[in-house]
N, CA, C and O atoms as a CHARMM CRD file, in Angstrom:
* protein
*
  340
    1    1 UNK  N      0.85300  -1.17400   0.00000 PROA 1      0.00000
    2    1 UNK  CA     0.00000   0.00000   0.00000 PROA 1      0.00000
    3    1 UNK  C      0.89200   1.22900   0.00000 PROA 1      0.00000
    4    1 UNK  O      2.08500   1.12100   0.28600 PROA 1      0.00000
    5    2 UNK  N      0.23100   2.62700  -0.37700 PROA 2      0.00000
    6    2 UNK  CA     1.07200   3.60600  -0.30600 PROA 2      0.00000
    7    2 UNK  C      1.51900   3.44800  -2.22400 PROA 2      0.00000
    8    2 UNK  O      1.05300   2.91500  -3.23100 PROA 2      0.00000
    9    3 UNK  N      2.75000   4.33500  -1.80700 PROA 3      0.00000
   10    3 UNK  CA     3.15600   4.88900  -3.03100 PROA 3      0.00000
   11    3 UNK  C      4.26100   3.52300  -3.83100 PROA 3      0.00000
   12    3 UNK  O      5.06300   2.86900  -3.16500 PROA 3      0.00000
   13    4 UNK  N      4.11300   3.39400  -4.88500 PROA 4      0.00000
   14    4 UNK  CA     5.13500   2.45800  -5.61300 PROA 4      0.00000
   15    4 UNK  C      5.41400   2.80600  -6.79500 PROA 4      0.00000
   16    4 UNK  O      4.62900   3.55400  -7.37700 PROA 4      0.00000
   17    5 UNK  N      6.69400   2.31500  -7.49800 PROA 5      0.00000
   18    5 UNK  CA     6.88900   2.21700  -8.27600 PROA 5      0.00000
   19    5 UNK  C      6.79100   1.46300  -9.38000 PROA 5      0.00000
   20    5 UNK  O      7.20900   0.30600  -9.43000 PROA 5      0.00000
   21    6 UNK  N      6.18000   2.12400 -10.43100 PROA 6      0.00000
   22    6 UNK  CA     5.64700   0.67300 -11.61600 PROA 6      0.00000
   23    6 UNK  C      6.94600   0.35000 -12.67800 PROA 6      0.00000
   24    6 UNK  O      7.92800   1.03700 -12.95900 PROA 6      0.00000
   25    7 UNK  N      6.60600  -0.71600 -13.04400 PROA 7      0.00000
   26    7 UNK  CA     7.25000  -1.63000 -14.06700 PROA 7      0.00000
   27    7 UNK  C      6.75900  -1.91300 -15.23300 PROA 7      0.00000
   28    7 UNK  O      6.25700  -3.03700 -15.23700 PROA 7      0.00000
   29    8 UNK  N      6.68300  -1.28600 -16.37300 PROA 8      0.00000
   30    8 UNK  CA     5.94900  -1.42900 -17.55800 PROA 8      0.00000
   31    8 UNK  C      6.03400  -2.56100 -18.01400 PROA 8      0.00000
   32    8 UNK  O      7.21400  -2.82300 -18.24400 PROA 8      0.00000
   33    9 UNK  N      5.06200  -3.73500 -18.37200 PROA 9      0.00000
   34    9 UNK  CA     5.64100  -4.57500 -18.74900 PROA 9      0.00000
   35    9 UNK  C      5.54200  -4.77300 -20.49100 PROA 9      0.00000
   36    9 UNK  O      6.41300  -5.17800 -21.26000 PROA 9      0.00000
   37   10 UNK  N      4.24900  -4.35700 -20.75300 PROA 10     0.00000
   38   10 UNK  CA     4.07500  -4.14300 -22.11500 PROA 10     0.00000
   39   10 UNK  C      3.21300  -3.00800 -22.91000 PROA 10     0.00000
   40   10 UNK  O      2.04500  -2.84900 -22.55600 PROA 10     0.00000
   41   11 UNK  N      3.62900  -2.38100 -23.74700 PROA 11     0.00000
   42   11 UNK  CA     3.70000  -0.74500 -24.33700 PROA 11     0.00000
   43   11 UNK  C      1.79100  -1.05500 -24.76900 PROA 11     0.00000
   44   11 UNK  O      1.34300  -2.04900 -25.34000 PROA 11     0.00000
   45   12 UNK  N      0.98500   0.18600 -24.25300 PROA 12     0.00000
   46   12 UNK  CA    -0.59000   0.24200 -24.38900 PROA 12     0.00000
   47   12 UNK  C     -0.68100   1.59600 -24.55600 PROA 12     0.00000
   48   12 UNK  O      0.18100   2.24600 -23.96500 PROA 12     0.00000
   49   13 UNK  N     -1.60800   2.28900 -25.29400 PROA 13     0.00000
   50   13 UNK  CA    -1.81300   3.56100 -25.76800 PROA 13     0.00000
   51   13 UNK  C     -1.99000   4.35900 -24.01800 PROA 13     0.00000
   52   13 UNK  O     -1.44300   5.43500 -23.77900 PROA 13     0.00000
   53   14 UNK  N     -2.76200   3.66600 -23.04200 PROA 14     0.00000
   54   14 UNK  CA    -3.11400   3.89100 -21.94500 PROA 14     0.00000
   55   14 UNK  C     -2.13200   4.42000 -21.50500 PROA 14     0.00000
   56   14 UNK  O     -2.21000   5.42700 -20.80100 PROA 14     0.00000
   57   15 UNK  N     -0.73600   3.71500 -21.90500 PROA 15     0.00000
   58   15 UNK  CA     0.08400   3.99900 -20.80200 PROA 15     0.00000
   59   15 UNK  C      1.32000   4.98500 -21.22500 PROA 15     0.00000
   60   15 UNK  O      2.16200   5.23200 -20.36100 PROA 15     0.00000
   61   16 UNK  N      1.47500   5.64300 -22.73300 PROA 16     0.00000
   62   16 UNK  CA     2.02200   6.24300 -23.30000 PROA 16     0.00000
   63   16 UNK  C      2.54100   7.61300 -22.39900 PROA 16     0.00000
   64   16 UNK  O      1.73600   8.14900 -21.63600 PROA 16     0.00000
   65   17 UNK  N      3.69300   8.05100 -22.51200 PROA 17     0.00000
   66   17 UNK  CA     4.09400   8.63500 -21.47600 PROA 17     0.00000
   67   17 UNK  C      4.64000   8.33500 -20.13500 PROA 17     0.00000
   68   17 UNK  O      5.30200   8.99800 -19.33700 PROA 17     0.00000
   69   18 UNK  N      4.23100   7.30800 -20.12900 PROA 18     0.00000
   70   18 UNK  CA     4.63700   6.53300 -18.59400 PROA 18     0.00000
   71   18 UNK  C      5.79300   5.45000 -18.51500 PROA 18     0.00000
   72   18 UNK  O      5.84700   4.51400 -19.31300 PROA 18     0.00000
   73   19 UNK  N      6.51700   5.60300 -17.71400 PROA 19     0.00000
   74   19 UNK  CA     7.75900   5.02700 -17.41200 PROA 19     0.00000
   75   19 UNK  C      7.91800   3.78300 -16.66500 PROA 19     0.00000
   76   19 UNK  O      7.27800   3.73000 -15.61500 PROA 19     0.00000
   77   20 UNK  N      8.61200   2.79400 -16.96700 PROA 20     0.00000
   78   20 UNK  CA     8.95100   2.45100 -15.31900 PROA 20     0.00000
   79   20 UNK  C      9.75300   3.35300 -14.43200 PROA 20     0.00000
   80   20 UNK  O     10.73300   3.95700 -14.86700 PROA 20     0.00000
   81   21 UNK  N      9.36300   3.44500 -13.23900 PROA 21     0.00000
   82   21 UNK  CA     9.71100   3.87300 -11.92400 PROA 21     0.00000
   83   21 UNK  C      8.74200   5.66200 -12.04000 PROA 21     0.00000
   84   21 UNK  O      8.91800   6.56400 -11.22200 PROA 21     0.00000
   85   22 UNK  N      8.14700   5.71400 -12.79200 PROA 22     0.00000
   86   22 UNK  CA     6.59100   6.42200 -12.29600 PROA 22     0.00000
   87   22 UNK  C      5.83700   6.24100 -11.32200 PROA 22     0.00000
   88   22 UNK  O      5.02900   5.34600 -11.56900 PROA 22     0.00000
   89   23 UNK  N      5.73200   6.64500 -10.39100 PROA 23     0.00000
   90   23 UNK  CA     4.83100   6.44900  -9.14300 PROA 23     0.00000
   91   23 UNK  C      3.26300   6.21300  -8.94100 PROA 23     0.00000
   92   23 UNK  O      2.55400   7.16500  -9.26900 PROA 23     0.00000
   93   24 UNK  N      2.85300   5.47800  -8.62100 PROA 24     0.00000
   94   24 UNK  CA     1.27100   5.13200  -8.07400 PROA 24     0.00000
   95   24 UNK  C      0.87700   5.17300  -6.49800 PROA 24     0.00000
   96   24 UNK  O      1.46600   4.96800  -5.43700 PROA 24     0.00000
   97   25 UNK  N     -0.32600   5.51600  -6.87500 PROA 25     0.00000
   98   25 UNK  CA    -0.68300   4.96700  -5.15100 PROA 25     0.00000
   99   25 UNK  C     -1.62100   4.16800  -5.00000 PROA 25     0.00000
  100   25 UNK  O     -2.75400   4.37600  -5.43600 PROA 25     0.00000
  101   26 UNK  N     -1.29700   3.21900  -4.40600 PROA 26     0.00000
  102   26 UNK  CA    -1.87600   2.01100  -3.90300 PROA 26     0.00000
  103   26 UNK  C     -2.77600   2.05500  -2.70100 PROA 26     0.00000
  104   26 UNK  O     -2.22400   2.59400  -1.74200 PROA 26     0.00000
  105   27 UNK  N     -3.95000   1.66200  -2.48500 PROA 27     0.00000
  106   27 UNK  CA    -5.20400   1.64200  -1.30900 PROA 27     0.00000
  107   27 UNK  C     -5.56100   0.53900  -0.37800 PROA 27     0.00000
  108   27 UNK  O     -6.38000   0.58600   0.54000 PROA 27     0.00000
  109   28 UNK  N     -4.64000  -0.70500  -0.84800 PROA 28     0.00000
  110   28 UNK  CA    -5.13800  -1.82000  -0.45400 PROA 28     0.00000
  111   28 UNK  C     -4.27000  -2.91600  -0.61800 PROA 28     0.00000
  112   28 UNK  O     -3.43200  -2.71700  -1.49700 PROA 28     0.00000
  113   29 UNK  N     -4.18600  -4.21800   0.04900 PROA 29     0.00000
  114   29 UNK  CA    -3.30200  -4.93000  -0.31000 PROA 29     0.00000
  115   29 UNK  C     -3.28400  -6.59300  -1.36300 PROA 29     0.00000
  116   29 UNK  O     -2.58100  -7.59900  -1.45500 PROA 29     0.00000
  117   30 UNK  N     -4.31400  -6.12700  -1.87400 PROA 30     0.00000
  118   30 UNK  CA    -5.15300  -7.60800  -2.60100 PROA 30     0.00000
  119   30 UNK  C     -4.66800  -7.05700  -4.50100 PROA 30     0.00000
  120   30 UNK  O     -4.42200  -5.88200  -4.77600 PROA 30     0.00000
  121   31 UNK  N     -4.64100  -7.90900  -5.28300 PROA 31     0.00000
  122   31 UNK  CA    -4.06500  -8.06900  -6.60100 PROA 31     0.00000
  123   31 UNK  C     -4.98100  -9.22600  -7.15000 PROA 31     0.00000
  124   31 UNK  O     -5.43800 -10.26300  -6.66800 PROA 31     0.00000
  125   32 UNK  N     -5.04600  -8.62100  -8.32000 PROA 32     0.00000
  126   32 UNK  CA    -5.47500  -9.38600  -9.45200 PROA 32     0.00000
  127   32 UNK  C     -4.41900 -10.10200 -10.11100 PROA 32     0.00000
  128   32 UNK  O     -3.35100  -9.64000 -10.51500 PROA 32     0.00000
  129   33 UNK  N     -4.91100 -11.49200 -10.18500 PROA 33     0.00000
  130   33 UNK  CA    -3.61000 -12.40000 -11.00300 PROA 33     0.00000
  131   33 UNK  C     -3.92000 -12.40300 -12.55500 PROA 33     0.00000
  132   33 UNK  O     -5.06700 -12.48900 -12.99300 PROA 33     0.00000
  133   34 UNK  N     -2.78900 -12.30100 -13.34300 PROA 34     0.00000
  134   34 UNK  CA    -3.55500 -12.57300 -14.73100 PROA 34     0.00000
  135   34 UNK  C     -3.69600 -13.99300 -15.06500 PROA 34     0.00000
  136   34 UNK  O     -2.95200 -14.61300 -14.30500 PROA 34     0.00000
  137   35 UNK  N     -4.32400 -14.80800 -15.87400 PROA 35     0.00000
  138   35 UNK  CA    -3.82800 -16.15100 -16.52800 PROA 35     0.00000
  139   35 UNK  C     -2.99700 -15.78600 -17.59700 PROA 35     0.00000
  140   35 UNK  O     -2.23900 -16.74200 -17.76300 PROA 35     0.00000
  141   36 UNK  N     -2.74600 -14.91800 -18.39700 PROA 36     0.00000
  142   36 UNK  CA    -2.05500 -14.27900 -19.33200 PROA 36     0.00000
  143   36 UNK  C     -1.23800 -13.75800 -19.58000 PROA 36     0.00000
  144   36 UNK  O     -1.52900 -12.70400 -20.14500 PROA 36     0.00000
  145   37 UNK  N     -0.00400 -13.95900 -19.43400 PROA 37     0.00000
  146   37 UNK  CA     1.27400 -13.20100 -18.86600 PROA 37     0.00000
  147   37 UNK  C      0.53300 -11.58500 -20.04400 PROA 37     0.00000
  148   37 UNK  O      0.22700 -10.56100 -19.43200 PROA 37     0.00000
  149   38 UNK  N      0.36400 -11.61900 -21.55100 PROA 38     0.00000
  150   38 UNK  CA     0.09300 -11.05200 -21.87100 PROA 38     0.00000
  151   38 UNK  C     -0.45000 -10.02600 -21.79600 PROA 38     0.00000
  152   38 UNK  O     -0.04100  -8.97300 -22.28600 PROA 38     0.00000
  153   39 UNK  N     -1.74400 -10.22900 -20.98900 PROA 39     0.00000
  154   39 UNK  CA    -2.66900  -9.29100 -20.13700 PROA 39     0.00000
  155   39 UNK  C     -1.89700  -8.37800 -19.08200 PROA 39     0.00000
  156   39 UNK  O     -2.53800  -7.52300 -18.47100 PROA 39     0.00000
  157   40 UNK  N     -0.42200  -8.55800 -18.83800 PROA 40     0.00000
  158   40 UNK  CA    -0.14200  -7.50200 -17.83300 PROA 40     0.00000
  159   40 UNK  C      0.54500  -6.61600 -18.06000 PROA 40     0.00000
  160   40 UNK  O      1.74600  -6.69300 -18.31600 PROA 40     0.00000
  161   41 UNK  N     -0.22600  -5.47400 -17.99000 PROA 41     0.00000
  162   41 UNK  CA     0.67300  -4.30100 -18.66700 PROA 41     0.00000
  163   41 UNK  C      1.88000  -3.50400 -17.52900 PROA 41     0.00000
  164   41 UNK  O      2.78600  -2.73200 -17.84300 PROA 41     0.00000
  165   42 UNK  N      1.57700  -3.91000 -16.41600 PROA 42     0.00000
  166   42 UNK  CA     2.65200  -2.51000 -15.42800 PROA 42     0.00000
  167   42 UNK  C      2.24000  -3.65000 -14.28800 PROA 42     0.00000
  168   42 UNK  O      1.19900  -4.30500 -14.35400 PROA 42     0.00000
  169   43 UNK  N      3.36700  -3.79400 -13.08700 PROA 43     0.00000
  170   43 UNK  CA     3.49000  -4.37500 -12.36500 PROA 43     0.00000
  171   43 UNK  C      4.42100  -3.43400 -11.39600 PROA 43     0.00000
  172   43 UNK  O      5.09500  -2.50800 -11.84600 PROA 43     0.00000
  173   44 UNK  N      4.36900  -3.81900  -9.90000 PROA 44     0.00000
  174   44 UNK  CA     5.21600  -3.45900  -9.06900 PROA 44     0.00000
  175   44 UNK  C      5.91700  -3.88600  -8.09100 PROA 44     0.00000
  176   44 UNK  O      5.17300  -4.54800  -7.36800 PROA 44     0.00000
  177   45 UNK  N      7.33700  -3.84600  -7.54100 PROA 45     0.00000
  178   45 UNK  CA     7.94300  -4.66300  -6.88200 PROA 45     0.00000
  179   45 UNK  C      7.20100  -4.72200  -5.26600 PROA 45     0.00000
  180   45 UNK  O      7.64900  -3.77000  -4.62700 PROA 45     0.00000
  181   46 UNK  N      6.45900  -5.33800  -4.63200 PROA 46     0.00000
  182   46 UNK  CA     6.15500  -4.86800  -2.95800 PROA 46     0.00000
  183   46 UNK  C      6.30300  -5.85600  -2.49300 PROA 46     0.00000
  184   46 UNK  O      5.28800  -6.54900  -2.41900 PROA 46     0.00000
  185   47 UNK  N      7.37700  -6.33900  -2.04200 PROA 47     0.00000
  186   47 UNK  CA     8.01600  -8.03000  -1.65000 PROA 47     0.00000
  187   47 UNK  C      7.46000  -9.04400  -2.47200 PROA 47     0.00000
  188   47 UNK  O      6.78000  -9.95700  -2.00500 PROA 47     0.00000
  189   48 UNK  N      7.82700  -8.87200  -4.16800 PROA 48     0.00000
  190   48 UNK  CA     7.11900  -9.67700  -5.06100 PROA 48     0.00000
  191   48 UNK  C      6.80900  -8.87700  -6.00900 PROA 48     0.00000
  192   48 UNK  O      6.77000  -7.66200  -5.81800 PROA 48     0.00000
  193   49 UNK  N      6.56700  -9.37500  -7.05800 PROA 49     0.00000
  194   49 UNK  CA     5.61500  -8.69800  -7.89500 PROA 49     0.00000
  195   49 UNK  C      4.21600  -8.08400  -7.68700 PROA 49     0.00000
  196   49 UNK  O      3.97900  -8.29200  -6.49700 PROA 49     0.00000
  197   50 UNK  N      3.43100  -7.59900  -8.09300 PROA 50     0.00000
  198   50 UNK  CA     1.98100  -7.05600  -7.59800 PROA 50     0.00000
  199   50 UNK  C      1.60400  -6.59200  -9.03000 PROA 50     0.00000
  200   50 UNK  O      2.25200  -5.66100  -9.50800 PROA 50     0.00000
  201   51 UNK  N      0.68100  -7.12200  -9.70100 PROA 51     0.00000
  202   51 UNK  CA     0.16300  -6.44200 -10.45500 PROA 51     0.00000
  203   51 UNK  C      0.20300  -4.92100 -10.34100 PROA 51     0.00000
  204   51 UNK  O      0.59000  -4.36000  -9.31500 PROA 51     0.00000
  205   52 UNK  N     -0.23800  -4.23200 -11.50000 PROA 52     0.00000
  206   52 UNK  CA    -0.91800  -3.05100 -11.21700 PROA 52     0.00000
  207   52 UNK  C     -1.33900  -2.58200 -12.47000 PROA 52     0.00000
  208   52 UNK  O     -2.01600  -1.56600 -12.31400 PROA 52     0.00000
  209   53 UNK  N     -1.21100  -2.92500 -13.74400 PROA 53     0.00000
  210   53 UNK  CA    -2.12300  -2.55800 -14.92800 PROA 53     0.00000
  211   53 UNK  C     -2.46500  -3.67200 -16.02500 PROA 53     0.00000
  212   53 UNK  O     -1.48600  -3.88700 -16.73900 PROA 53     0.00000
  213   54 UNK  N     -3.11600  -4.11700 -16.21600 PROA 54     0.00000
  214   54 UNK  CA    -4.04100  -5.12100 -16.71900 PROA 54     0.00000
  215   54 UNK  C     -4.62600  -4.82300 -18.38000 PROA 54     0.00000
  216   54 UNK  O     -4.67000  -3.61100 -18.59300 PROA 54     0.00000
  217   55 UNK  N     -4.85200  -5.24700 -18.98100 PROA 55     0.00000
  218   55 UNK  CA    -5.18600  -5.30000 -20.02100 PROA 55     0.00000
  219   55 UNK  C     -5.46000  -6.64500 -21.43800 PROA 55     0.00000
  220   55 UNK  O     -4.74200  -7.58600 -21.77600 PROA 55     0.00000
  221   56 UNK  N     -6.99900  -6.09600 -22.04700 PROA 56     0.00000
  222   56 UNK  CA    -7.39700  -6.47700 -22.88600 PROA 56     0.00000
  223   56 UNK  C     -8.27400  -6.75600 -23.96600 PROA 56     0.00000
  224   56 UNK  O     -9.39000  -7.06300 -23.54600 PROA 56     0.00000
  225   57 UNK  N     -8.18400  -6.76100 -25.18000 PROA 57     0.00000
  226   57 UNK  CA    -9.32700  -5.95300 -26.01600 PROA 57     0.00000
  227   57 UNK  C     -9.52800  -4.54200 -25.91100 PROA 57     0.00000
  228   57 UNK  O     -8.68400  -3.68000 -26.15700 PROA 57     0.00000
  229   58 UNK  N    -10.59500  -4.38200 -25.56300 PROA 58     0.00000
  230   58 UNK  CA   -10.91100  -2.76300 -25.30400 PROA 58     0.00000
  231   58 UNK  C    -11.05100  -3.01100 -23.46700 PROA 58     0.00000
  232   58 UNK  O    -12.05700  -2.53500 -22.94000 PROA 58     0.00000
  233   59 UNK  N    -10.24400  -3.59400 -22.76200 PROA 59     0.00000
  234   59 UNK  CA   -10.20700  -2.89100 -20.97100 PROA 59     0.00000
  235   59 UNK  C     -9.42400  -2.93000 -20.45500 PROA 59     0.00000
  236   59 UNK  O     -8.67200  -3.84200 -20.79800 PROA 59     0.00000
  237   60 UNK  N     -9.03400  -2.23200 -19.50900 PROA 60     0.00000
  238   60 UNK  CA    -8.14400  -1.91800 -19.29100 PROA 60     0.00000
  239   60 UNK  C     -8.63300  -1.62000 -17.64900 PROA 60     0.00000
  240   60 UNK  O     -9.70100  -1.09500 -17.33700 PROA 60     0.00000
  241   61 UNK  N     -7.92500  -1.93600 -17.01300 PROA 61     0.00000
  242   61 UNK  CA    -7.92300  -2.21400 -14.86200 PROA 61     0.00000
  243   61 UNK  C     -6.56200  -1.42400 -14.42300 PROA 61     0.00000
  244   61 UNK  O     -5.50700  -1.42600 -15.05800 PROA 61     0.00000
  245   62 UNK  N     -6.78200  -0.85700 -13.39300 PROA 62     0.00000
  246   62 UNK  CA    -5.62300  -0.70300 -12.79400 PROA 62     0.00000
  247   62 UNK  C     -6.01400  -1.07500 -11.38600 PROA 62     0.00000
  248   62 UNK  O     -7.12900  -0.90200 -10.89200 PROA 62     0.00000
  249   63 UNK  N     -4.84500  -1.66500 -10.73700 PROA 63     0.00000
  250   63 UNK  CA    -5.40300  -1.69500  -9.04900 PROA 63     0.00000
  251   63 UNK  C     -4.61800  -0.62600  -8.28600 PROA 63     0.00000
  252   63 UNK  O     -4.45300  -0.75300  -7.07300 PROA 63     0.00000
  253   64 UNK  N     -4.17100   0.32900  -8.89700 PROA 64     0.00000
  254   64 UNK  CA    -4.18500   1.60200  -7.90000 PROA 64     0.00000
  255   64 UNK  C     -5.10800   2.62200  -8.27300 PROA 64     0.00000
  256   64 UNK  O     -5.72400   2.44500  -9.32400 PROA 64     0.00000
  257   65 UNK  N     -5.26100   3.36400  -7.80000 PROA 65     0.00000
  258   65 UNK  CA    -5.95400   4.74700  -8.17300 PROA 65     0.00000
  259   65 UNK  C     -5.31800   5.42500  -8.32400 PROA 65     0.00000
  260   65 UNK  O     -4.54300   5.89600  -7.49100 PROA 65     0.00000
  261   66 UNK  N     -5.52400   5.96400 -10.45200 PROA 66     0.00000
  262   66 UNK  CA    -5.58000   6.84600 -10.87500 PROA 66     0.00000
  263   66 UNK  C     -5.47500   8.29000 -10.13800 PROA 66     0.00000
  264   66 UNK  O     -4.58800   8.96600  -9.61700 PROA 66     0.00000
  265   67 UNK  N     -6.79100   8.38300 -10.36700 PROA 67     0.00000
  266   67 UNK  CA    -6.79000   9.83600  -9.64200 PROA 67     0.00000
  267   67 UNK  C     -6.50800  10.14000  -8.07200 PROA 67     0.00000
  268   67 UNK  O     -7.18000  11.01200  -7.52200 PROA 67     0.00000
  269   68 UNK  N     -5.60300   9.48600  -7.41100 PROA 68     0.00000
  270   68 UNK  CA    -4.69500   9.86500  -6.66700 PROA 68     0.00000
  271   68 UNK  C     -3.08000  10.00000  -6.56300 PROA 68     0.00000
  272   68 UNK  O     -2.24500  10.39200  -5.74800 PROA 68     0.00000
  273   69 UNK  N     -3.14300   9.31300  -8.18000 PROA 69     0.00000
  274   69 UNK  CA    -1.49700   9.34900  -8.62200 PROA 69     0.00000
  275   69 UNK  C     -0.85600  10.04400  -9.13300 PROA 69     0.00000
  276   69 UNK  O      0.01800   9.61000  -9.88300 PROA 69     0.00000
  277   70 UNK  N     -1.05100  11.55900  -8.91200 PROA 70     0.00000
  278   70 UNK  CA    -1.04400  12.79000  -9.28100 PROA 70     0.00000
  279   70 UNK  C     -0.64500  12.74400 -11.00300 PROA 70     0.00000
  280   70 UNK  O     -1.40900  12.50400 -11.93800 PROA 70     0.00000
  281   71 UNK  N      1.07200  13.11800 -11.04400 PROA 71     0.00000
  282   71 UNK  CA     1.31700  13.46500 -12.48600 PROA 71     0.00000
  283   71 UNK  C      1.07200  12.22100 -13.17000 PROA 71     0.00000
  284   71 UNK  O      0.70600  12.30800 -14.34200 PROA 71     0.00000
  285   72 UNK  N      1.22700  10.89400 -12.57200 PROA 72     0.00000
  286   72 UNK  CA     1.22000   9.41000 -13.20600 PROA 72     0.00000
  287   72 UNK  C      0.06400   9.22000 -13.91700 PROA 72     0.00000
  288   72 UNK  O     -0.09900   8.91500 -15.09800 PROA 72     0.00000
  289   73 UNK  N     -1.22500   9.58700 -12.46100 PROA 73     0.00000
  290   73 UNK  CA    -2.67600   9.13900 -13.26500 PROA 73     0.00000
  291   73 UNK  C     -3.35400  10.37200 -13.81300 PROA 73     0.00000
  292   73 UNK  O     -4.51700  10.39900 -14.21400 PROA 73     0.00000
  293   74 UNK  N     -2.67500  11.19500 -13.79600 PROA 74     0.00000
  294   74 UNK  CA    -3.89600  12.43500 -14.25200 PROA 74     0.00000
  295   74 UNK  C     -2.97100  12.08500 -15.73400 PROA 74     0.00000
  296   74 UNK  O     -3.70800  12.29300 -16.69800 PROA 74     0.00000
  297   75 UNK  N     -1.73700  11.67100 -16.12000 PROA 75     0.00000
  298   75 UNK  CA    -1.52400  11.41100 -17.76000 PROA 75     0.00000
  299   75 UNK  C     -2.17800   9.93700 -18.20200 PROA 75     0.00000
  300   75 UNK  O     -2.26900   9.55900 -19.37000 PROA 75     0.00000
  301   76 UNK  N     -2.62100   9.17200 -17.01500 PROA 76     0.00000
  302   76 UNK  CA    -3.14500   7.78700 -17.49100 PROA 76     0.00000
  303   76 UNK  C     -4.48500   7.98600 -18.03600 PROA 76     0.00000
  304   76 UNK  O     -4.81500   7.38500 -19.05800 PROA 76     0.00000
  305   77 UNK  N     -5.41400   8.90900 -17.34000 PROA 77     0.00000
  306   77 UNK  CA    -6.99800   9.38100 -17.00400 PROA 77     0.00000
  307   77 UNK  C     -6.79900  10.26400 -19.03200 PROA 77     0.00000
  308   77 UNK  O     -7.72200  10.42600 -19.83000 PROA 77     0.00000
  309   78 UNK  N     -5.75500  10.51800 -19.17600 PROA 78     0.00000
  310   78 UNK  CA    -5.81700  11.50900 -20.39500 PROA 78     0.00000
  311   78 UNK  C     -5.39500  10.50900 -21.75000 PROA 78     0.00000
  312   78 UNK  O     -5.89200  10.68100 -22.86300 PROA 78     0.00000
  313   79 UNK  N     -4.67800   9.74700 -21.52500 PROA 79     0.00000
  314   79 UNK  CA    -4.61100   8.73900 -22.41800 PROA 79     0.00000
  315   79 UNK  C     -5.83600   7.86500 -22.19300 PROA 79     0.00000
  316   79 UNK  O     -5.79000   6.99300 -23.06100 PROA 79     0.00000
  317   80 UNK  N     -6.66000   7.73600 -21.60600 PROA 80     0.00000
  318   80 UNK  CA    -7.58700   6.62700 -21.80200 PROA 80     0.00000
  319   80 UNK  C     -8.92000   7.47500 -22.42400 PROA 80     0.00000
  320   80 UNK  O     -9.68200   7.03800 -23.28700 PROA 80     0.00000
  321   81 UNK  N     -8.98400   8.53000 -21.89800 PROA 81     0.00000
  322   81 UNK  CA   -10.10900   9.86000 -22.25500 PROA 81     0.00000
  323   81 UNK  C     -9.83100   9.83500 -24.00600 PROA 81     0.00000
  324   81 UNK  O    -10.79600  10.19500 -24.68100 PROA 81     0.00000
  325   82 UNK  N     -8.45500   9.39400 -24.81600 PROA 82     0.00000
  326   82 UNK  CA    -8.22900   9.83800 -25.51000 PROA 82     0.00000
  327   82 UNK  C     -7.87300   8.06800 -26.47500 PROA 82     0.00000
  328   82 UNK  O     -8.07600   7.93800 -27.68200 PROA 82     0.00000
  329   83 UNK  N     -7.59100   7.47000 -25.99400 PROA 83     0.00000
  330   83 UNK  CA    -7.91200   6.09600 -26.49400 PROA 83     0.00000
  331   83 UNK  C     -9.35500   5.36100 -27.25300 PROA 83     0.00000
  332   83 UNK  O    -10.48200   5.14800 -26.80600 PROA 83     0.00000
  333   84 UNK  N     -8.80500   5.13300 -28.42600 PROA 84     0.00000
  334   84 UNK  CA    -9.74300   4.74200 -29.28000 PROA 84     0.00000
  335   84 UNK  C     -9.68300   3.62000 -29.84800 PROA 84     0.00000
  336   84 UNK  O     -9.27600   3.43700 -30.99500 PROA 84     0.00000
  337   85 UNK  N    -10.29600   2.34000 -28.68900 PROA 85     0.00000
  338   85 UNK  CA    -9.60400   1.10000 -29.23600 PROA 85     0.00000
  339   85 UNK  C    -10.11800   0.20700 -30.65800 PROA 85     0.00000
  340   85 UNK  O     -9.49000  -0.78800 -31.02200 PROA 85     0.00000
């Protein structure tokens, strides 16, 4: 929980602009597993891996919140506003 650093794992219009070691903030301590290595777009180290951006087809999950991830999610919230899958 708290603030982390993400790990891009694979390039999504969503996430354009965004780095690994871009910051999130995290609310909780539970994760979504993928079956798909494919499906995982951004992950973070918190004794382990941890998900944190998901993807497929047209959806797209994150398990932090956006709009508390200041410069991270207010450019995630603008790439997805602007995503046309």
């Amino acid at each position: 929980m708290g603030w982390n650093d993400l790990v891009i794992d694979h390039a999504h219009p969503v996430l354009d602009g965004i780095s690994t070691g871009d910051h999130a903030y995290f609310v909780h301590s539970y994760q979504f597993r993928v079956d798909d290595p494919a499906h995982l777009l951004a992950h973070v180290d918190y004794a382990g891996a941890i998900t944190a951006v998901v993807g497929r087809d047209t959806m797209v999950g994150t398990q932090f919140h956006p709009e508390k991830s200041q410069k991270t999610g207010l450019r995630m919230i603008a790439n997805f506003l602007r995503w046309n899958p």
